[in-house]
TIKOL-722576 format. One line per field, with one value per residue (C-alpha): residue number from 1; residue in one letter; x, y, z. Coordinates in Angstrom, 2 decimals. Example, Ala and Ser with C-alpha at 12.3 -4.5 7.8 and 13.67 -1.06 7.14 Angstrom:
kedren <- c(1:2)
tinu <- c(a:s)
u <- c(12.30:13.67)
v <- c(-4.50:-1.06)
w <- c(7.80:7.14)
//
This chain:
kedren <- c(1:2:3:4:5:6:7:8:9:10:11:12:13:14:15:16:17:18:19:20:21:22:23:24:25:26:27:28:29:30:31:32:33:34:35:36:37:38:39:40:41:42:43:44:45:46:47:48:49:50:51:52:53:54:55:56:57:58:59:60:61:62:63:64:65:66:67:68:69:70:71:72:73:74:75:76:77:78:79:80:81:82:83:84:85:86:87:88:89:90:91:92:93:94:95:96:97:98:99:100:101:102:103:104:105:106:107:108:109:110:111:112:113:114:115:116:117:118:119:120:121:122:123:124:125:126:127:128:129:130:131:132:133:134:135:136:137:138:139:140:141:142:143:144:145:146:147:148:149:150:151:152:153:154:155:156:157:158:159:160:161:162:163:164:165:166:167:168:169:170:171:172:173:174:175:176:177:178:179:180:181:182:183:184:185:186:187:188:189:190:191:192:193:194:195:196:197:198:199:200:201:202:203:204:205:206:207:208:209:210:211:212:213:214:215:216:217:218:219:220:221:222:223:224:225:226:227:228:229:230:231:232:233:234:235:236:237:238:239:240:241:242:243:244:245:246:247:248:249:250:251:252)
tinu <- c(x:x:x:x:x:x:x:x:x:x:x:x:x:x:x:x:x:x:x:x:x:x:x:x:x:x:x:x:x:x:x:x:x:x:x:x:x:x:x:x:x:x:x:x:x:x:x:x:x:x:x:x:x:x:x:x:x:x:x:x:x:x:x:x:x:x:x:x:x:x:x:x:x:x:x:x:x:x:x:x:x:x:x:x:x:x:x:x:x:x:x:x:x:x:x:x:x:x:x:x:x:x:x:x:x:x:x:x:x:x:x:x:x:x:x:x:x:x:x:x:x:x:x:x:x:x:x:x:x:x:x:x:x:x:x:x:x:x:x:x:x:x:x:x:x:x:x:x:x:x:x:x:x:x:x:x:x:x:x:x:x:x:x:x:x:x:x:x:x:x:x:x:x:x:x:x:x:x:x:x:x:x:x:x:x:x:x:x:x:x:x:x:x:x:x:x:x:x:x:x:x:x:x:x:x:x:x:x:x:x:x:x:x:x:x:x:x:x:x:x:x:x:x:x:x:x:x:x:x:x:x:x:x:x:x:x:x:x:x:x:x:x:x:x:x:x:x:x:x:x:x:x)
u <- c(190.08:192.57:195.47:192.84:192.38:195.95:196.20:193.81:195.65:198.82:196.62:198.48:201.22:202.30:202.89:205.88:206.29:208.92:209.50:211.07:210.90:209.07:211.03:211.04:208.83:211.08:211.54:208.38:210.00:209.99:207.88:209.49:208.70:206.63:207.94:206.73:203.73:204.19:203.54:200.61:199.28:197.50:198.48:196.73:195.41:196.75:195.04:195.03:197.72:196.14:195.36:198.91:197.76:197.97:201.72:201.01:202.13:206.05:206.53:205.57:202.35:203.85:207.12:205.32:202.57:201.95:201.58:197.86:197.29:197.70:195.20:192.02:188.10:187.04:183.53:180.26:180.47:182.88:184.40:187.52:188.59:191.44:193.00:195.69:197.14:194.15:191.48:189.72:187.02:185.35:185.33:182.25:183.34:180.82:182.48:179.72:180.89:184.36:185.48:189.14:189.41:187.56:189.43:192.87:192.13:190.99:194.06:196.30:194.25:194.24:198.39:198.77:199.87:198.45:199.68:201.94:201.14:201.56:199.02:201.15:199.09:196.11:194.35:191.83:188.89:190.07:191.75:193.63:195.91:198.00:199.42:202.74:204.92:207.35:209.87:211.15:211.88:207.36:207.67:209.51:207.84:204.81:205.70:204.73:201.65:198.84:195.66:193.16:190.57:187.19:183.98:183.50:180.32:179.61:181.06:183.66:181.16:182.64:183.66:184.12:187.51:189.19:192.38:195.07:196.20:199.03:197.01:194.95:195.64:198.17:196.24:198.39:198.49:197.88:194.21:192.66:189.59:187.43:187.65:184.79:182.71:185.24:182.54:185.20:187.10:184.35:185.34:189.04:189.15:188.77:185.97:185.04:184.92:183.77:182.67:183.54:180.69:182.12:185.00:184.49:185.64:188.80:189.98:188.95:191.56:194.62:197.21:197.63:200.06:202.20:199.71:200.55:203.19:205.68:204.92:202.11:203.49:206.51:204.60:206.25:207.64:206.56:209.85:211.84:209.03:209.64:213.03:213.43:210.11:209.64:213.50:212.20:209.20:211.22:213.58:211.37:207.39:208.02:204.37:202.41:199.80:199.61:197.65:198.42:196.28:194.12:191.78:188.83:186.13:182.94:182.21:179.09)
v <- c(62.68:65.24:62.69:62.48:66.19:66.43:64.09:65.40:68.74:66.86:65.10:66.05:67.19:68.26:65.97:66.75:66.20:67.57:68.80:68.08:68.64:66.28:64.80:67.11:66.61:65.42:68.04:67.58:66.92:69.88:68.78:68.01:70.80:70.19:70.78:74.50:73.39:73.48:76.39:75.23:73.55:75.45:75.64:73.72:75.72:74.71:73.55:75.63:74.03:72.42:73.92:73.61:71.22:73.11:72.28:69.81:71.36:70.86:69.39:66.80:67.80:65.23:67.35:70.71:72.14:74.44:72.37:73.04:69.49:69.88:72.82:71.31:72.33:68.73:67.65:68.20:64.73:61.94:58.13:57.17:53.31:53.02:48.97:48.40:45.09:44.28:44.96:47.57:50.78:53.19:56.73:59.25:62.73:65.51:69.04:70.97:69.81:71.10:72.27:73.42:69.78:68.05:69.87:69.36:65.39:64.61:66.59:63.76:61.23:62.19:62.52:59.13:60.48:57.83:55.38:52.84:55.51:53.46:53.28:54.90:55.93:53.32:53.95:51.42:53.58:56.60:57.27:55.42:58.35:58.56:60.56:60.91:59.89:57.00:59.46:62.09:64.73:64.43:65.12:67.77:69.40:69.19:70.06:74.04:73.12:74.53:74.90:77.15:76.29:74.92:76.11:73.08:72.03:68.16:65.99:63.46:60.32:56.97:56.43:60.23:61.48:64.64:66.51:66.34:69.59:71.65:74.74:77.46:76.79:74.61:71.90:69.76:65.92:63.67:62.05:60.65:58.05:58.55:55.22:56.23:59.05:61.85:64.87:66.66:67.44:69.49:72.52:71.98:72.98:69.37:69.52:65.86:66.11:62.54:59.31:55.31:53.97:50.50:48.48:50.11:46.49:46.28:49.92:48.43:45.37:47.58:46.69:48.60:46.67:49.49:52.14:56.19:57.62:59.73:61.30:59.02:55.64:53.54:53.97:55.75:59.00:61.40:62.87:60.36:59.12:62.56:62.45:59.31:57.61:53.96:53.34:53.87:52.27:48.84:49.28:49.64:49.25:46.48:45.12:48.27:47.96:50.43:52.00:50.07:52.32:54.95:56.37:58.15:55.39:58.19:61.65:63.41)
w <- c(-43.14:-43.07:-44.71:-47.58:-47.81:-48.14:-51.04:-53.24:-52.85:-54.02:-56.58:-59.75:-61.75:-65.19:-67.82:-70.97:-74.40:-77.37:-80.94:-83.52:-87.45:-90.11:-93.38:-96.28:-99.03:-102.64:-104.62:-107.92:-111.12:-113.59:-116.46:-120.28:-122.59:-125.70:-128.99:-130.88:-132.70:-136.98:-138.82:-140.64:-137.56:-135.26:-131.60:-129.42:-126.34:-122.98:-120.22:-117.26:-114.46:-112.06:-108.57:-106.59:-103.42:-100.17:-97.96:-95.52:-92.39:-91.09:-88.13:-85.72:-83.37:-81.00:-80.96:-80.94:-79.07:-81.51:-84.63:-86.20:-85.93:-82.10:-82.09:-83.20:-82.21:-81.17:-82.79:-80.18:-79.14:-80.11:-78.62:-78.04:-77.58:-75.72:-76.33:-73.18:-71.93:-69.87:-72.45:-74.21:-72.76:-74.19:-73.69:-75.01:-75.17:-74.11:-75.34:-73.58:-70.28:-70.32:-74.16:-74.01:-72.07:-74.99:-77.66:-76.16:-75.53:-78.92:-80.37:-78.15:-79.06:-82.73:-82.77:-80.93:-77.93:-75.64:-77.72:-75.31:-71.73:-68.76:-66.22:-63.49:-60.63:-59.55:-56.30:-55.68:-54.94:-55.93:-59.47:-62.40:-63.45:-66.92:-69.69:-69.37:-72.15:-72.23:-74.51:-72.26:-75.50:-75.71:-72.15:-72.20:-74.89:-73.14:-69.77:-70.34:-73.06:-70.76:-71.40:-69.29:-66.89:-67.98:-65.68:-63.51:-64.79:-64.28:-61.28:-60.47:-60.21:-60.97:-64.53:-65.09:-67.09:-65.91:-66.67:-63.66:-62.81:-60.32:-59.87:-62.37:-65.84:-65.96:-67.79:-69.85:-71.14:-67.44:-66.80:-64.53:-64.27:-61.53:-59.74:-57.19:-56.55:-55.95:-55.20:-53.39:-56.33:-57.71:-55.99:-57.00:-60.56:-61.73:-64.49:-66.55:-69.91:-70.64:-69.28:-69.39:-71.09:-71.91:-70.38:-66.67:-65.54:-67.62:-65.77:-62.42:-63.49:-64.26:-62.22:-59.07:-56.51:-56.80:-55.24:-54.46:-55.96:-53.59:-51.00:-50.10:-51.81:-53.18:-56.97:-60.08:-58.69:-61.67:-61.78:-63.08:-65.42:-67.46:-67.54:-68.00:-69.48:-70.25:-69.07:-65.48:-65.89:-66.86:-64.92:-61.55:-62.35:-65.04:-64.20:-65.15:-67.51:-70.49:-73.31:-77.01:-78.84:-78.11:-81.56:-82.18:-83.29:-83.79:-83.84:-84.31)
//
């Protein structure tokens, strides 16, 4: 009992990403100037230029925690499918139970963060964990990208999605999926913001031979994976499973 205590306290760490700048946009040609009108003509009136279209912002929010596209409210209630090598699940969104959580997921989600995340940390029992990148410049812009605390509000039951965490507001990118019913991270600051509600088998399949990560395993040791991303990951945990594609499929 008190080995398990332990680990939960260890449960989680950060996750990274980094930033970099977007491709400028060509330079519009000038328009060709009409020719004076004739003297015994009279001048046509002009139309009125259209509206300029508003700058797309620079940037890449996958480089840059504080791109607006990274910033997003979330809608009240939305799904996400997430397709990975084993199959696809479902995830519905409730903002009400933990909003800063909702808004910063469906910001990731929304930039294609997830997109190709390896399945790093699978507990039978206890948790699938991801969200770390498998480019260690996303990583690394990420690593400081906290959010605050949510007010715990609903509980860890089986199915449940949660932001990891290394203490008070330090929210970032990693989650996990509550592979039992883990009531005694409800008084740890671990608040579910949505819920597995197709595809619950496909998670239970992910692969999970490696087990715990250090100090309690041989797994992925989360230090290398953001320095060194995917290049660990084939190099040492080449039978992970991952995320393809993660996208929002309906919001109301």
């Amino acid at each position: 009992m008190i080995d398990r205590v332990v680990r939960i306290f260890a449960f989680a760490l950060l996750v990274s990403v980094a930033a970099c700048g977007g491709a400028e946009e060509p330079a519009a040609e000038a328009p060709s100037e009409s020719p004076e009108p004739a003297a015994s003509e009279p001048a046509a009136t002009p139309e009125p230029d259209p509206a300029p279209e508003a700058d797309a912002p620079a940037g890449n929010p996958l480089l840059d925690p504080t791109h607006p596209d990274a910033n997003r409210q979330g809608p009240d209630s939305y799904r996400v499918a997430f397709d990975t090598t084993k199959g696809r699940f479902v995830v519905e969104v409730h903002r009400d139970w933990a909003p800063l959580g909702a808004d910063r997921f469906y910001n990731l989600v929304s930039t294609g963060y997830y997109n190709g995340n390896k399945f790093f940390r699978v507990v039978d029992g206890f948790v699938v964990q991801f969200g770390m990148n498998g480019d260690p410049a996303i990583n690394e812009a990420w690593d400081m990208a906290s959010i605050a605390d949510d007010p715990q509000g609903e509980m860890n039951t089986r199915g449940r999605l949660t932001f990891a965490h290394g203490g008070p507001n330090t929210r970032t990118t990693q989650l996990f999926i509550n592979l039992g019913d883990n009531l005694n991270l409800d008084n740890m600051g671990f608040p579910p913001f949505g819920e597995i509600i197709e595809g619950m088998d496909v998670v239970q399949s992910l692969y999970s031979e490696y087990g715990d990560g250090p100090p309690y395993g041989t797994g992925p040791d989360q230090t290398f994976i953001g320095e060194e991303g995917d290049a660990y990951f084939d190099r040492q945990y080449p039978l992970l499973d991952h995320v393809e594609t993660a996208a929002v499929i309906a919001e109301r």
